[in-house]
Backbone atoms as SQL, in Angstrom:
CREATE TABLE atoms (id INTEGER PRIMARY KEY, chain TEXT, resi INTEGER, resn TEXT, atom TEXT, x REAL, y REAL, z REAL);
INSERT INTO atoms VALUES
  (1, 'A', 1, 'UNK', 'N', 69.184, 105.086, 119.106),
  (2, 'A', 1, 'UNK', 'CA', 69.794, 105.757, 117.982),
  (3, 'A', 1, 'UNK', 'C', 70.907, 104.879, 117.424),
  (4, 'A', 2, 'UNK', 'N', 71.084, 104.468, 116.112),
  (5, 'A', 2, 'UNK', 'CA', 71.965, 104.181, 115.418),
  (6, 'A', 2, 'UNK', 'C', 73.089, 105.158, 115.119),
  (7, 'A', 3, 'UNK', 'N', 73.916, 104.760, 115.161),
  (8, 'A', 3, 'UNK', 'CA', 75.504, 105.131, 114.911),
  (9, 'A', 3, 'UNK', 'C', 75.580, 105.541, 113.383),
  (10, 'A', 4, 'UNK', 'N', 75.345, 104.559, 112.840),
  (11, 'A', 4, 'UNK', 'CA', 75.971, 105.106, 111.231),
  (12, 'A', 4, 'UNK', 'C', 74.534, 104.240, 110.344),
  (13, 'A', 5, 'UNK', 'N', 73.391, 104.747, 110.484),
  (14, 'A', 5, 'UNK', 'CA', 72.572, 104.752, 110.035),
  (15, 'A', 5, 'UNK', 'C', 72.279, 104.891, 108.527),
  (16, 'A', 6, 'UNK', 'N', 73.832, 105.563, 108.043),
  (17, 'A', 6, 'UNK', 'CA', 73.397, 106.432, 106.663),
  (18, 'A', 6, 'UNK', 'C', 74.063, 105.200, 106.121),
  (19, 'A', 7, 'UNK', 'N', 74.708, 103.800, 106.178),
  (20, 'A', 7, 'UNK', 'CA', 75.667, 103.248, 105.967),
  (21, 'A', 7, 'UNK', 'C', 74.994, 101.947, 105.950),
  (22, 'A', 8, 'UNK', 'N', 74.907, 101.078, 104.781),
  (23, 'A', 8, 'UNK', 'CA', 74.342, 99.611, 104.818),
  (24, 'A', 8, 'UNK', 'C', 75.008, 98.952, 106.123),
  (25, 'A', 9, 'UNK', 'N', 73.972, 97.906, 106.470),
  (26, 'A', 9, 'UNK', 'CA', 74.592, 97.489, 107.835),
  (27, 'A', 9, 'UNK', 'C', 75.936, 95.942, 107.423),
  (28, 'A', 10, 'UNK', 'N', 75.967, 96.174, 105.705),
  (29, 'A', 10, 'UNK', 'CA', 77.127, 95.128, 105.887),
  (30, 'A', 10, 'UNK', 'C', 78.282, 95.722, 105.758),
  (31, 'A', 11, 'UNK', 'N', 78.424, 96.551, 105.466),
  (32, 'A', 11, 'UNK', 'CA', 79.268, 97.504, 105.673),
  (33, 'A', 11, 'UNK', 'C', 79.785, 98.250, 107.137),
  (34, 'A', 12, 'UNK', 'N', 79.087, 97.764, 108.447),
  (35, 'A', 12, 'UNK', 'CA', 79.297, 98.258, 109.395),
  (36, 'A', 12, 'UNK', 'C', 80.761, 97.696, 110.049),
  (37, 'A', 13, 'UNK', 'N', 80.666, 96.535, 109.570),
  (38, 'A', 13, 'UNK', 'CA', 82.246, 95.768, 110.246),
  (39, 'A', 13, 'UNK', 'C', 83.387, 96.735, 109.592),
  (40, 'A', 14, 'UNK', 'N', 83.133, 97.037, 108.440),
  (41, 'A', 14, 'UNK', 'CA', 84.506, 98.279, 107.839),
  (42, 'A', 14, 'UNK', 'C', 84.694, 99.635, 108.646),
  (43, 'A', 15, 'UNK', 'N', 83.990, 99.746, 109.924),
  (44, 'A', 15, 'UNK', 'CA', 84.004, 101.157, 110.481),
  (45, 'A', 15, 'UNK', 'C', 85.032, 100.981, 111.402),
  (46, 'A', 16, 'UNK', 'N', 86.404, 101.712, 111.434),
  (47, 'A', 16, 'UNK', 'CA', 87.277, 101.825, 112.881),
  (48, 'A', 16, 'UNK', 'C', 86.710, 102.658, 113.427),
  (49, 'A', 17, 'UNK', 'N', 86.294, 101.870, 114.899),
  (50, 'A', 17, 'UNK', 'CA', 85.895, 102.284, 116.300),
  (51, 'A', 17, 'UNK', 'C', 86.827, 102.509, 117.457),
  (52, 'A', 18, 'UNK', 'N', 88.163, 101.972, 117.045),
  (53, 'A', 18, 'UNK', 'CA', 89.179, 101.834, 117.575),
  (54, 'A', 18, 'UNK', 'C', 90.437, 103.097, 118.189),
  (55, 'A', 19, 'UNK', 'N', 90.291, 103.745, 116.594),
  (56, 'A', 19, 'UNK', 'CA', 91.234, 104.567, 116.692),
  (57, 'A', 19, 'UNK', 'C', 91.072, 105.846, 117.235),
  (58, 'A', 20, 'UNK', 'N', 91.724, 106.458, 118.044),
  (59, 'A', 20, 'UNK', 'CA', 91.576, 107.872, 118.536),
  (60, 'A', 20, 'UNK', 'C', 91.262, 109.069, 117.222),
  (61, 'A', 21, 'UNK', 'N', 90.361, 109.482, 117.337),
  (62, 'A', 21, 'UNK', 'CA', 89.284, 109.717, 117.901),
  (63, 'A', 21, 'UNK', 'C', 88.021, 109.010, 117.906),
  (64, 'A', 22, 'UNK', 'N', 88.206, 108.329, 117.455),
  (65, 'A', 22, 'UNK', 'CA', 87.024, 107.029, 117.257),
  (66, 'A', 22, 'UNK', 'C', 86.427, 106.876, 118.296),
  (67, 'A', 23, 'UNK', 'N', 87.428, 106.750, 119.577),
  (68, 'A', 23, 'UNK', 'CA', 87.159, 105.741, 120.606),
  (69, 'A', 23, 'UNK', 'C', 86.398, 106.463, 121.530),
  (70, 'A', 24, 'UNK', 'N', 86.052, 107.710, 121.662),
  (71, 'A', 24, 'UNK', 'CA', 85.341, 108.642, 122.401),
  (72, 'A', 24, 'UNK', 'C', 83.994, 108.070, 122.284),
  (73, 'A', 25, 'UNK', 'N', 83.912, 108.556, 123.551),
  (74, 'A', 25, 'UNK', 'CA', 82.438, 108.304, 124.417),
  (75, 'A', 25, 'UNK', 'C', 81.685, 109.588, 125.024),
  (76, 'A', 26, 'UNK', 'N', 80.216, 109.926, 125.103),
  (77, 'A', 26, 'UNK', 'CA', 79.858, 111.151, 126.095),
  (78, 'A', 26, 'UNK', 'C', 80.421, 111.238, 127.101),
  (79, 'A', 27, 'UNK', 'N', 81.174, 112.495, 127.496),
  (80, 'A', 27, 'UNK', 'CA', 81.516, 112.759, 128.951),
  (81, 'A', 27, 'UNK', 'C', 83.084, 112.664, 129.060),
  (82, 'A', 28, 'UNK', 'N', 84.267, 111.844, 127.523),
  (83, 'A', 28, 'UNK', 'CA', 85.486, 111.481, 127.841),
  (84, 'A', 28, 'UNK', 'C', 86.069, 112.228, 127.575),
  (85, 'A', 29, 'UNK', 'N', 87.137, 112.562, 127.865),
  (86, 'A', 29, 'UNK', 'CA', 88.512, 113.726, 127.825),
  (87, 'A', 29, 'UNK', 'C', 88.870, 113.510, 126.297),
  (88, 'A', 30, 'UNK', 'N', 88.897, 114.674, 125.827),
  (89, 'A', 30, 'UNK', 'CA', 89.685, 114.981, 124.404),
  (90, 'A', 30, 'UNK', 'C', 90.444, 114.114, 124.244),
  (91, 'A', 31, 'UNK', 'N', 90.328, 113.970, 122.740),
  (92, 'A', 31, 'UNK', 'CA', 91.407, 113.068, 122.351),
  (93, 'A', 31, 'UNK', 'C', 92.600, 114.392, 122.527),
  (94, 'A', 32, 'UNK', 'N', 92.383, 115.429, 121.798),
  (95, 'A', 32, 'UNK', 'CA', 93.734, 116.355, 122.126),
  (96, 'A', 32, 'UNK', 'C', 93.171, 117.530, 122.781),
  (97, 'A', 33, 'UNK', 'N', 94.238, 118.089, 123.406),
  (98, 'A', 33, 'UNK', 'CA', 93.930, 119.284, 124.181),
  (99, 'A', 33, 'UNK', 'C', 94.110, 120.586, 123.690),
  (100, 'A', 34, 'UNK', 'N', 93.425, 121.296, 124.010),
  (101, 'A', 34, 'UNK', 'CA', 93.518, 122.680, 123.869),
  (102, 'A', 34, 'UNK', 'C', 94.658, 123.698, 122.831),
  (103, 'A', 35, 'UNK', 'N', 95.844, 122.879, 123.467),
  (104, 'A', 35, 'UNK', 'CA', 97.131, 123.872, 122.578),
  (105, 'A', 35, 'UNK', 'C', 97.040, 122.766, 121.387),
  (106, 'A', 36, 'UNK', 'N', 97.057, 121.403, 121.420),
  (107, 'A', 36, 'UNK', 'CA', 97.119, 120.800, 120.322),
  (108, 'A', 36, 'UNK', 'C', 96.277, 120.740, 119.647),
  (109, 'A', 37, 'UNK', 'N', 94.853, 121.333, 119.355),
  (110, 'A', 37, 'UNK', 'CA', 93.698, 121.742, 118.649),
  (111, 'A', 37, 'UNK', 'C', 94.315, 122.917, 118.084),
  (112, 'A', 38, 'UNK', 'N', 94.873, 124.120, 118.817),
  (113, 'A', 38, 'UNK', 'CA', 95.743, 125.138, 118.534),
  (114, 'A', 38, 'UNK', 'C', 96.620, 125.255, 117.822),
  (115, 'A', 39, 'UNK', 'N', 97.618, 124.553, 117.961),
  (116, 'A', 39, 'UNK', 'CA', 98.932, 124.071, 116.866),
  (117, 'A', 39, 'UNK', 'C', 97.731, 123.605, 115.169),
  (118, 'A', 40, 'UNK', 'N', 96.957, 122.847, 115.772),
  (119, 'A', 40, 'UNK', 'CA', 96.506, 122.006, 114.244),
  (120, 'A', 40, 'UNK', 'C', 95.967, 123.234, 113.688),
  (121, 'A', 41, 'UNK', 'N', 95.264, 123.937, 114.450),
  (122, 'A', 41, 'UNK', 'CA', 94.392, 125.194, 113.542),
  (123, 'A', 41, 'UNK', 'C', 95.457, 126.216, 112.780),
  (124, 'A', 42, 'UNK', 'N', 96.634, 125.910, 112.919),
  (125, 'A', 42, 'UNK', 'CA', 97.884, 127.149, 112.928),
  (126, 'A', 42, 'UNK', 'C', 98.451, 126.620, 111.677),
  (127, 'A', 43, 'UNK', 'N', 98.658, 125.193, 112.017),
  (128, 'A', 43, 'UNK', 'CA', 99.400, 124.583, 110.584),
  (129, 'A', 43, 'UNK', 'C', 98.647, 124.673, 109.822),
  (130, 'A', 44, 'UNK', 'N', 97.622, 123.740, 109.926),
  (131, 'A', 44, 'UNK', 'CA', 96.322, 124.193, 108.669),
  (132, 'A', 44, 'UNK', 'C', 96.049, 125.487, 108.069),
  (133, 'A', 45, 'UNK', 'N', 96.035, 126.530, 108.996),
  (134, 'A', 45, 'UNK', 'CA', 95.778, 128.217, 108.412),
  (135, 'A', 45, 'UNK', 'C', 97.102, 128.289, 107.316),
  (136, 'A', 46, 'UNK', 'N', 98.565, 128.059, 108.017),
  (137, 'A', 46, 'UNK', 'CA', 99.463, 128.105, 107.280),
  (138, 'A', 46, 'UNK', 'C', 99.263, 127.335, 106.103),
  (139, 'A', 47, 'UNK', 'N', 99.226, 126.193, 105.759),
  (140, 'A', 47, 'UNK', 'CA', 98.782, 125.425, 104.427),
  (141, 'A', 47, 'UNK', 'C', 98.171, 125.935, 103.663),
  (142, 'A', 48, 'UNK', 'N', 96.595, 126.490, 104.461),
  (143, 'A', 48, 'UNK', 'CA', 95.930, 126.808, 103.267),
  (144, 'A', 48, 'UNK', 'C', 96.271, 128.350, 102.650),
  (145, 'A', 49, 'UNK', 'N', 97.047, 129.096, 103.424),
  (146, 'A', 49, 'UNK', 'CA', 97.964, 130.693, 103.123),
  (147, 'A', 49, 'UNK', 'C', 98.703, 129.878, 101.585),
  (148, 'A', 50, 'UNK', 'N', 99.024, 128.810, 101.880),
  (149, 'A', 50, 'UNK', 'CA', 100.795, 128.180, 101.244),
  (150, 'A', 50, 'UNK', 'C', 99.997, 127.663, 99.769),
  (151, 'A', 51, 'UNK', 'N', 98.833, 127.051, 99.775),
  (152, 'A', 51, 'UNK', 'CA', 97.386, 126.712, 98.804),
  (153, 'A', 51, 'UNK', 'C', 97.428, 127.884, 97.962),
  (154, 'A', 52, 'UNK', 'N', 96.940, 129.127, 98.733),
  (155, 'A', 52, 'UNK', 'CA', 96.492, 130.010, 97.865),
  (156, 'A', 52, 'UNK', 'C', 97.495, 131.244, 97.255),
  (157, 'A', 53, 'UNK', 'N', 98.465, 130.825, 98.186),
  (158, 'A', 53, 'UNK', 'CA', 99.519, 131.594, 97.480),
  (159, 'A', 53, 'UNK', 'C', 100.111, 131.278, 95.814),
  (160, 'A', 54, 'UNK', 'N', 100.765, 129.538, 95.948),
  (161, 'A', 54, 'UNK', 'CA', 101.239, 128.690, 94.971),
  (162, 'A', 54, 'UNK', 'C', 99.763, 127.852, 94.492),
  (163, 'A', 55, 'UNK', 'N', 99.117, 127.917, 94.910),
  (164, 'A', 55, 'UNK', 'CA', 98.181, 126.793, 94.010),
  (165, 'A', 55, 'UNK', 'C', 98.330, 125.167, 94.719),
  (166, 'A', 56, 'UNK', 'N', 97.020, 124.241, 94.368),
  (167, 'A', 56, 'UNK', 'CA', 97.209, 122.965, 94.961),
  (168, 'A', 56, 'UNK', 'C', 98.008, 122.250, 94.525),
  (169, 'A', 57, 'UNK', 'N', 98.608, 122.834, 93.320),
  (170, 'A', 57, 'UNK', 'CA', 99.525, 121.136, 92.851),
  (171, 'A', 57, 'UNK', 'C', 101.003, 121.352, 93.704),
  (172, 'A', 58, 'UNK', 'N', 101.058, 122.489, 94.054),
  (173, 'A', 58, 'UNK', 'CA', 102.300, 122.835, 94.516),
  (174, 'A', 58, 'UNK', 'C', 102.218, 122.722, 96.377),
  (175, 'A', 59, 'UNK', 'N', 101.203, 122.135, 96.443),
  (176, 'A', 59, 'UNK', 'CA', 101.075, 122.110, 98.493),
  (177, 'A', 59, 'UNK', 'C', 102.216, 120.790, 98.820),
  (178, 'A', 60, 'UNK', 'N', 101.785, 119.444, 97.612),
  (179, 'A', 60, 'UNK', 'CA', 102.449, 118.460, 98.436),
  (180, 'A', 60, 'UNK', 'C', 104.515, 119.168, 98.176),
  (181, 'A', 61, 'UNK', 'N', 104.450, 119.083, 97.535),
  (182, 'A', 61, 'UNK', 'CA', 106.359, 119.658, 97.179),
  (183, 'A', 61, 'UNK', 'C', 106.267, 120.693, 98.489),
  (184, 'A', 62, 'UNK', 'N', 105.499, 121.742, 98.818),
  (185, 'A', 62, 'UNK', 'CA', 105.802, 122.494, 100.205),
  (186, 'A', 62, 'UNK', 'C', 105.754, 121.804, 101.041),
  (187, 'A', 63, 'UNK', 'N', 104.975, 121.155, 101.276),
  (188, 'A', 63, 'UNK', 'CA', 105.041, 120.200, 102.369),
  (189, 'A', 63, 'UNK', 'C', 106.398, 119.588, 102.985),
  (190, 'A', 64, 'UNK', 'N', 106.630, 118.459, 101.599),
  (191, 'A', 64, 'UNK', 'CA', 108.133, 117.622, 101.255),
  (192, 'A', 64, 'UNK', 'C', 109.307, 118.788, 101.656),
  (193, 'A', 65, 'UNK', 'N', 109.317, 119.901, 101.121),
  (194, 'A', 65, 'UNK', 'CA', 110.138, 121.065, 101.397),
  (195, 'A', 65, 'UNK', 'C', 110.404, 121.405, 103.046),
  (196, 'A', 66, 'UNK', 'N', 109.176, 121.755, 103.138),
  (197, 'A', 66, 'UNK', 'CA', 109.140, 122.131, 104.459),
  (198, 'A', 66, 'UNK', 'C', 109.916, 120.495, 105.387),
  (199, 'A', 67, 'UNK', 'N', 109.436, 119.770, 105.030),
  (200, 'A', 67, 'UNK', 'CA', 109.621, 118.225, 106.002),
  (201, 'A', 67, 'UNK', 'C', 111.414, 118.331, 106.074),
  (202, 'A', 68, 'UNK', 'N', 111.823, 118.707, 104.827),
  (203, 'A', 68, 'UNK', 'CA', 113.243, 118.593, 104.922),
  (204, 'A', 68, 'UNK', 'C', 113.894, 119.533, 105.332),
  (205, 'A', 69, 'UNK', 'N', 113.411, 120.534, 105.632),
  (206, 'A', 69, 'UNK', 'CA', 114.009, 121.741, 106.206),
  (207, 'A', 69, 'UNK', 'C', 114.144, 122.059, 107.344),
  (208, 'A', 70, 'UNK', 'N', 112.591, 121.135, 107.743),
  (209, 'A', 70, 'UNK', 'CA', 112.579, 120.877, 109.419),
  (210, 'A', 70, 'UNK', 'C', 113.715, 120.443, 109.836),
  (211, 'A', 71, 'UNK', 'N', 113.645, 119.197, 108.896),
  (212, 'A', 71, 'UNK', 'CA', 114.991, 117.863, 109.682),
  (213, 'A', 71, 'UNK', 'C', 115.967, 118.775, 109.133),
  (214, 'A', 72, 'UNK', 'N', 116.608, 119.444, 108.460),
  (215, 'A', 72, 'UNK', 'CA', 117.787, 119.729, 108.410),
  (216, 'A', 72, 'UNK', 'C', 118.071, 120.705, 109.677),
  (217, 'A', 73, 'UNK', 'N', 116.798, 121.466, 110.182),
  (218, 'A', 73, 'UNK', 'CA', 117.248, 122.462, 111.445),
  (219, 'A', 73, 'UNK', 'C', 117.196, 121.704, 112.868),
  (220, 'A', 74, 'UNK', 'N', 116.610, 120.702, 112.490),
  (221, 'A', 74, 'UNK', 'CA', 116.427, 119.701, 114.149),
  (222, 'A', 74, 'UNK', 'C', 117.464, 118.906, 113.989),
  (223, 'A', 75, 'UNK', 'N', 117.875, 118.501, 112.822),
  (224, 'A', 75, 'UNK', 'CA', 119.247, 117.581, 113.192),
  (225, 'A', 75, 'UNK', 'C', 120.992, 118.460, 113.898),
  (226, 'A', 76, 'UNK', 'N', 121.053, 120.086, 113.353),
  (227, 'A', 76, 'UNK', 'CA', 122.212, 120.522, 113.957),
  (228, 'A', 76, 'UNK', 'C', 122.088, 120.754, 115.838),
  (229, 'A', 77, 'UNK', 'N', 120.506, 120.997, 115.980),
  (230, 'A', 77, 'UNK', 'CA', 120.354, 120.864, 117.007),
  (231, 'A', 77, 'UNK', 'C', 120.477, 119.573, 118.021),
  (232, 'A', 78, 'UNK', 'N', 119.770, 118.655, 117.910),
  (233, 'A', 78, 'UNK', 'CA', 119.589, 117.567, 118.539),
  (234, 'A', 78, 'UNK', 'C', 121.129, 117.100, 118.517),
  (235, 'A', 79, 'UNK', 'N', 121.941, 117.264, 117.668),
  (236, 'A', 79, 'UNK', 'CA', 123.456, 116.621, 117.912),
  (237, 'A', 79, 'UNK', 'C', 124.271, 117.741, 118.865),
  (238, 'A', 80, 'UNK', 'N', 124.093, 119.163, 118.673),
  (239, 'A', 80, 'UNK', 'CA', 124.437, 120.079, 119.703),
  (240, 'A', 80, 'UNK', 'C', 124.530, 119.412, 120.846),
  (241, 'A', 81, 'UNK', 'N', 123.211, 119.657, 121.251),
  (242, 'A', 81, 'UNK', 'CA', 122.047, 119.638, 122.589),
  (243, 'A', 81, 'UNK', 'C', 122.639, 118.360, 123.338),
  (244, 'A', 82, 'UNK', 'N', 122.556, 116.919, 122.213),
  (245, 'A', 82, 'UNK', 'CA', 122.562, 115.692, 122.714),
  (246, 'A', 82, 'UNK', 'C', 121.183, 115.217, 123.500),
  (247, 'A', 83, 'UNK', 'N', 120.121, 115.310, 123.016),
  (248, 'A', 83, 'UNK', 'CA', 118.867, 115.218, 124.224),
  (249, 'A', 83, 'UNK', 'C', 118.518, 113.800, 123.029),
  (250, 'A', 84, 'UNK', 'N', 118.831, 113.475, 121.935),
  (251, 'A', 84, 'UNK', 'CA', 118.175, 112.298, 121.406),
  (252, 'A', 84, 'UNK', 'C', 116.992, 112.744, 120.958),
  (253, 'A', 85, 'UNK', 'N', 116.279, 113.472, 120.602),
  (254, 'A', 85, 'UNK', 'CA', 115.143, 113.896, 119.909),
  (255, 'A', 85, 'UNK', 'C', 113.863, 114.347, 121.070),
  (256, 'A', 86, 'UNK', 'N', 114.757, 114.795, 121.953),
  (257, 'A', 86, 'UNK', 'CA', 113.270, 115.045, 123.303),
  (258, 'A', 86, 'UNK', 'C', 112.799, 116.713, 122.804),
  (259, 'A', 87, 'UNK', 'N', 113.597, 117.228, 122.494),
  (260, 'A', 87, 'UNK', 'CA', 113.400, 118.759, 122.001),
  (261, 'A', 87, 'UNK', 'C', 112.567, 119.243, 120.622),
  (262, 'A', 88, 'UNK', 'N', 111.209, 119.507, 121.048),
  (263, 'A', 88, 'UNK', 'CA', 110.195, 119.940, 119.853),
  (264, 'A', 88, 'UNK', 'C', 110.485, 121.386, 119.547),
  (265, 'A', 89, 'UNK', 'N', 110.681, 121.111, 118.132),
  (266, 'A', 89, 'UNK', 'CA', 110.645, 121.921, 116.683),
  (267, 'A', 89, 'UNK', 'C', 110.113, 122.306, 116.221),
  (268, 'A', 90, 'UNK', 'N', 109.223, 123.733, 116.491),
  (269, 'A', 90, 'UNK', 'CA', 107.918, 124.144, 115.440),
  (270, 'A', 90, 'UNK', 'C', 108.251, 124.024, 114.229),
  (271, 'A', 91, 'UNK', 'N', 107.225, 123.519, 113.503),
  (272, 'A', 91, 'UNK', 'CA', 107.346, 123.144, 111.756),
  (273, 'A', 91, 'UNK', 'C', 106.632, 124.068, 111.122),
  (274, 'A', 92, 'UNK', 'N', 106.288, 125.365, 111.664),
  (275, 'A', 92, 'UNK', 'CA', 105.385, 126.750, 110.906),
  (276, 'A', 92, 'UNK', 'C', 106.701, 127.198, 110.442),
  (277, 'A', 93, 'UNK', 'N', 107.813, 127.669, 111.208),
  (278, 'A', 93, 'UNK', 'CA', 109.069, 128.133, 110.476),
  (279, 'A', 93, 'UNK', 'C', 109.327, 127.582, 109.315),
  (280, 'A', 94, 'UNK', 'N', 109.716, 126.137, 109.618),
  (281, 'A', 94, 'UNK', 'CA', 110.112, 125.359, 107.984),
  (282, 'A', 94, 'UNK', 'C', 109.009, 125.609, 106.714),
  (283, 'A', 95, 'UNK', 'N', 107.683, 125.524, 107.142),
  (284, 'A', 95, 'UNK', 'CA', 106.237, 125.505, 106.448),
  (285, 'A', 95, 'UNK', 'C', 106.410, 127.231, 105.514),
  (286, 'A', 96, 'UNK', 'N', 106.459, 127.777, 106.640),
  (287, 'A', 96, 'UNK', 'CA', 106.780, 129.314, 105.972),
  (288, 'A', 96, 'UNK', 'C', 107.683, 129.439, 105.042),
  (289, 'A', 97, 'UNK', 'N', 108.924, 128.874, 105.535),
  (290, 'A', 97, 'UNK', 'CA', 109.932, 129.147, 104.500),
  (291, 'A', 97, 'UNK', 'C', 109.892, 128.000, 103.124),
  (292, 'A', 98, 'UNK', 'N', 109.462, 126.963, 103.451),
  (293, 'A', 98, 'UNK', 'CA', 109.226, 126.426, 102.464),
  (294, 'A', 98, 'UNK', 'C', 108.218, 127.007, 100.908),
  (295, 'A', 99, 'UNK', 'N', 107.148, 127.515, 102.062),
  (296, 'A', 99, 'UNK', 'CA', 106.237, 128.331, 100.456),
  (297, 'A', 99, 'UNK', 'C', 106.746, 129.650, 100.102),
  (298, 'A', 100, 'UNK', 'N', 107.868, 130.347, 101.098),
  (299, 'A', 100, 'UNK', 'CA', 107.917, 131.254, 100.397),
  (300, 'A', 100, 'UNK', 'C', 109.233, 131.168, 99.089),
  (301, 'A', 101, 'UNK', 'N', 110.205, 129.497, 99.480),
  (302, 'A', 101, 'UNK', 'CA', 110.708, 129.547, 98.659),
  (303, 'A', 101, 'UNK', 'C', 110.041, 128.971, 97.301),
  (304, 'A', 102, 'UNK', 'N', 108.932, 128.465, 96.987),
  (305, 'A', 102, 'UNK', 'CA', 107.917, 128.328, 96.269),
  (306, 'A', 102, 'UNK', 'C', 107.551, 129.164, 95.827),
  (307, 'A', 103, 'UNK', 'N', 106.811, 130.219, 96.174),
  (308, 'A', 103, 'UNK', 'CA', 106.294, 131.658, 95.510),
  (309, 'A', 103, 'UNK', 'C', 107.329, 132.373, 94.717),
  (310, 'A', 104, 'UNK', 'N', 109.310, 132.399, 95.465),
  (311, 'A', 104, 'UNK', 'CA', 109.947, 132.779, 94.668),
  (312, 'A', 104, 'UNK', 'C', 110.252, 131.863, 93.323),
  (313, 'A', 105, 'UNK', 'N', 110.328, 130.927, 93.472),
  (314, 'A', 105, 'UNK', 'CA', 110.462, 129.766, 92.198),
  (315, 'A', 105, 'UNK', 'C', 109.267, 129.924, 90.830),
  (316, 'A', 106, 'UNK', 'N', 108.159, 130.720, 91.649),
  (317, 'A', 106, 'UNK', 'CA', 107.049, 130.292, 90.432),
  (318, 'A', 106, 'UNK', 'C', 105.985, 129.569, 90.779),
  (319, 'A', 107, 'UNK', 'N', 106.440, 128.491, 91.820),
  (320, 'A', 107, 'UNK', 'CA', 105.120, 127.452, 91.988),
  (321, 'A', 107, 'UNK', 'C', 103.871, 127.906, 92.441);
């Protein structure tokens, strides 16, 4: 069986084989596990809530929103704490509040 059959074969050198998940083989351990398949299905659900609420032109600005809202709540922490950035930050809080300050704006 060929690999990428659907794909001229000069074109085969352009395929990364390299990168995770690429690099999987029958029989090898997830590239991610269980909760982190979990987390991705959570953010994504949230996005596409944040999509159909405001519309697509308005996902990347939630996004950007959300990104800065994160860092503004992980930075009072991490200087609290002092741990140097070892302490994970769910980004559904920021994500949430980001579209809902979007929906109030209009977007």
């Amino acid at each position: 069986m060929e690999k990428f059959n659907d794909l001229p074969k000069k074109y085969w050198a352009n395929i990364d084989n390299t990168d995770p998940s690429l690099d999987r083989h029958l029989g090898d351990k997830p590239a991610l596990t269980d909760a982190e398949v979990s987390d991705l299905v959570a953010f994504l659900k949230t996005l596409s809530a944040a999509e159909a609420w405001t519309g697509l032109a308005a996902v990347p600005m939630i996004v950007l929103a959300a990104g800065l809202l994160g860092l503004a709540m992980a930075l009072p922490l991490a200087l609290r704490r002092g741990q140097g950035g070892q302490t994970m930050i769910p980004f559904g809080p920021a994500l949430a509040l980001a579209c809902f300050g979007m929906v109030l704006l209009g977007g």
